[in-house]
PLY file of the C-alpha trace (Angstrom):
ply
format ascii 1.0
element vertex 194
property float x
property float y
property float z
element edge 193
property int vertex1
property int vertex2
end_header
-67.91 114.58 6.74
-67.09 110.85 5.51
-63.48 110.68 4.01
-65.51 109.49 0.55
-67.48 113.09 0.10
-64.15 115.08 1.45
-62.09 113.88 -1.49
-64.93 114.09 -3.68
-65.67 117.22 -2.84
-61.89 118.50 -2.96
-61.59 117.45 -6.32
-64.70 118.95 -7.76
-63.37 122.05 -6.49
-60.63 121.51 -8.90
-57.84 120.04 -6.41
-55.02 117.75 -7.13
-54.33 115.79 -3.96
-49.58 115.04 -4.09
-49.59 111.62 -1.86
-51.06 110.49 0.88
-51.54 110.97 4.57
-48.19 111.48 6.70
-46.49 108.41 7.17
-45.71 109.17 11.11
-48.07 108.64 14.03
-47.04 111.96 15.00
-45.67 114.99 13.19
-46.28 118.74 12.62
-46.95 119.82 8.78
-46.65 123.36 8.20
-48.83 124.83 5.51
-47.51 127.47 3.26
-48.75 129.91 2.23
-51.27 130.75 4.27
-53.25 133.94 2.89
-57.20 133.16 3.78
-59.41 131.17 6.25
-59.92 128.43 2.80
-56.70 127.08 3.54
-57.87 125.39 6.78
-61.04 123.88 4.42
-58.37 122.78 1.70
-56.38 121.18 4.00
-59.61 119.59 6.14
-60.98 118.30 2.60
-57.39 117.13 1.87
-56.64 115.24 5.31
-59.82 114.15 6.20
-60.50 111.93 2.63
-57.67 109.59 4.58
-59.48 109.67 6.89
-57.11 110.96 9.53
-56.52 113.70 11.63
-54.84 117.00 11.14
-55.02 119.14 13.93
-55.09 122.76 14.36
-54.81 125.57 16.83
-57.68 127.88 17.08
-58.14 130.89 19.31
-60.17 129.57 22.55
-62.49 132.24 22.10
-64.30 130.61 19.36
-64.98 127.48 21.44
-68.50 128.79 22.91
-71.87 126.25 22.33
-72.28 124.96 19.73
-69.71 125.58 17.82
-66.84 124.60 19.75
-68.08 120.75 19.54
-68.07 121.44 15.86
-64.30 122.06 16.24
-63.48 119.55 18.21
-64.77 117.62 15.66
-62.57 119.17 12.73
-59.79 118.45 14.99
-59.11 121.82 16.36
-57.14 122.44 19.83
-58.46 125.53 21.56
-55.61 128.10 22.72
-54.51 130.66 24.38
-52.61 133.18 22.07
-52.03 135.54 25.38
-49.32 133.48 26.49
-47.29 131.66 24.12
-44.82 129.67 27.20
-48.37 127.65 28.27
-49.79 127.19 24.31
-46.47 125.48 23.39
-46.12 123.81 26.70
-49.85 122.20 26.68
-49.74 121.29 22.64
-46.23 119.11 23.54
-48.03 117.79 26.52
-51.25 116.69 24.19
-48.31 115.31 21.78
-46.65 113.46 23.95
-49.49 111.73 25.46
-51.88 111.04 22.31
-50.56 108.01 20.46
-51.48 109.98 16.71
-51.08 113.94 16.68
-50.37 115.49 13.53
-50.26 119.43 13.89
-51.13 121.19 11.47
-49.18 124.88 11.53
-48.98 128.20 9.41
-45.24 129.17 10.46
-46.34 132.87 8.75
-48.55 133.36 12.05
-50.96 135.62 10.66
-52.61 135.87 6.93
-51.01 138.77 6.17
-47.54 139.23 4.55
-45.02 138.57 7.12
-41.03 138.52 6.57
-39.63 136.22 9.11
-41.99 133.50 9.70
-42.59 132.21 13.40
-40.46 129.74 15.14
-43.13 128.31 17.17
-43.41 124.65 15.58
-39.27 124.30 15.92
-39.85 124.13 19.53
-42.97 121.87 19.78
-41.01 119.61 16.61
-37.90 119.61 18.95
-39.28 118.75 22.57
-41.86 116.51 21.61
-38.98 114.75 19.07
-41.02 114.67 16.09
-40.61 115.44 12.35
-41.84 118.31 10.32
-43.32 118.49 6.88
-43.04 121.53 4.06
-46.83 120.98 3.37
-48.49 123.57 0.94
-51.84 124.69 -0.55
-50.54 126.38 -3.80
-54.09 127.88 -5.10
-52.11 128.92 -8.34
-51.93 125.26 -9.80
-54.47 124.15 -6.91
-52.44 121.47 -5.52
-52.17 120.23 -2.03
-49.57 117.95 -0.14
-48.02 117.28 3.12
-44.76 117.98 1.15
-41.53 116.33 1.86
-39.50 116.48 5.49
-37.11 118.73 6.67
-34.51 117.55 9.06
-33.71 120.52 11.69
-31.12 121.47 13.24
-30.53 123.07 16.80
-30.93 126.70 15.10
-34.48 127.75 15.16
-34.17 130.50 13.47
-31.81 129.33 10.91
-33.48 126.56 9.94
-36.92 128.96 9.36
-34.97 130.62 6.73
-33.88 127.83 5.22
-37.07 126.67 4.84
-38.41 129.77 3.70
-35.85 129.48 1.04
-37.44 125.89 0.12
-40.71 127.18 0.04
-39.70 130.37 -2.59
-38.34 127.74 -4.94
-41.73 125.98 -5.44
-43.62 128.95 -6.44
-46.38 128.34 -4.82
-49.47 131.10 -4.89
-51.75 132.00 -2.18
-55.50 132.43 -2.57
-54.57 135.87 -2.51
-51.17 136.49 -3.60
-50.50 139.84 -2.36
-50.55 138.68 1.30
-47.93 135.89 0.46
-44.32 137.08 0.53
-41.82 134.70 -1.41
-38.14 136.29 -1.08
-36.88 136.30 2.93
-34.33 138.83 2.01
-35.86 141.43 0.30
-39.27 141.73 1.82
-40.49 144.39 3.37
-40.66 144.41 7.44
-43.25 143.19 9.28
-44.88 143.50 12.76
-45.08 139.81 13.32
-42.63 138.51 15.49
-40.54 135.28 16.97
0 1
1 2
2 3
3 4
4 5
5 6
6 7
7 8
8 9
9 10
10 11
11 12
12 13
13 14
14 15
15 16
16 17
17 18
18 19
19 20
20 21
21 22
22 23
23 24
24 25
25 26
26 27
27 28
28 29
29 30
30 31
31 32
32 33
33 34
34 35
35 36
36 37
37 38
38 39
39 40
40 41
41 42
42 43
43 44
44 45
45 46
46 47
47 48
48 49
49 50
50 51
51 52
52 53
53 54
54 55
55 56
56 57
57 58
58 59
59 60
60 61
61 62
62 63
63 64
64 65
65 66
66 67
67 68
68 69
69 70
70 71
71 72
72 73
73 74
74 75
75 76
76 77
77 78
78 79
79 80
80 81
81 82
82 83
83 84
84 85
85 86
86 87
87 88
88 89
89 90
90 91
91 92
92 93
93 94
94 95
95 96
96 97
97 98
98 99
99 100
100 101
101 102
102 103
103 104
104 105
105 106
106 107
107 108
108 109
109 110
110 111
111 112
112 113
113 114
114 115
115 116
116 117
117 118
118 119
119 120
120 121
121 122
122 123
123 124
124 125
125 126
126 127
127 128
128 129
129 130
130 131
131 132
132 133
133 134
134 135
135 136
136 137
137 138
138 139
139 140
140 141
141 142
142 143
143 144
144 145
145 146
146 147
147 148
148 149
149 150
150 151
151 152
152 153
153 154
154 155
155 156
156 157
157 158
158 159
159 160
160 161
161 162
162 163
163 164
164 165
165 166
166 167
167 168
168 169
169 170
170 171
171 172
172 173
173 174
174 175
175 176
176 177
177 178
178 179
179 180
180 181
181 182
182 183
183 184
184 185
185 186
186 187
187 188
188 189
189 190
190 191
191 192
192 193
């Protein structure tokens, strides 16, 4: 879709676009909170009316004829969730040798409610030496936005809680709320894991 009809289209389905494209050539923007396959068109509407890039990591299953060109053209990066050493090892290879490779990520790992978010993008962000962005979708006051930057630190999973604590102070609603936990703290345990 032209970058013209994307942001048209986003905003006559009620979307408020906060800024612009990400300023680096290559970056990963997690997107919070992810609760329903309309994020990834939210966020596709929203990048694509810069016409940029976002890409995203989709199961390598769904890449069969003719769909997987489809993908490929939506920016999608077929993986293989079965082993988690090669996915991380072949997206920082892709990163490091593409010149502009936003990654788009949902740190939750799953759409439904998790309590400690995955710490997946921490070590893609930190090998490939890139930044990462707090983007959100909040389908509550249907606003979208890379979000601001988040300097890390060497503490994966320390620095997931902290931002997890950023993210609970916007208030931010998922399509469907219920499968979008806000406190770290006090939620309730999960099956998803590191």
């Amino acid at each position: 879709m032209s970058p013209k009809f994307c942001g048209w289209l986003l905003r006559k389905l009620g979307w408020t676009t906060d800024g612009g494209p990400c300023p680096d050539k290559k970056a990963i923007i997690l997107g919070v909170p992810h609760t329903s396959v309309w994020d990834f068109v939210i966020s596709y509407l929203f990048y694509t009316q810069f016409d940029k890039v976002a890409h995203v990591m989709v199961k390598k299953e769904f890449f069969f004829w003719p769909v997987g060109a489809f993908l490929r053209g939506c920016g999608c990066v077929p993986v293989d969730r079965s082993n988690a050493a090669s996915l991380v090892k072949s997206l920082i290879e892709q990163m490091n040798k593409d010149e502009e490779f936003v990654l788009a990520i949902a740190p939750e790992g799953t759409r439904k409610p998790v309590r400690k978010w995955k710490t997946g993008y921490h070590l893609i962000a930190t090998q490939a030496n890139v930044p990462v962005y707090l983007g959100y979708f909040d389908w509550g006051r249907k606003h979208v936005s890379i979000g601001k930057p988040f300097t890390l630190t060497g503490n994966a999973r320390e620095d997931t809680e902290r931002i997890q604590a950023e993210y609970e102070k916007m208030k931010l609603r998922g399509k469907h709320p219920a499968k979008y936990i806000t406190g770290y703290e006090d939620a309730p345990a999960s099956g998803a894991g590191e």
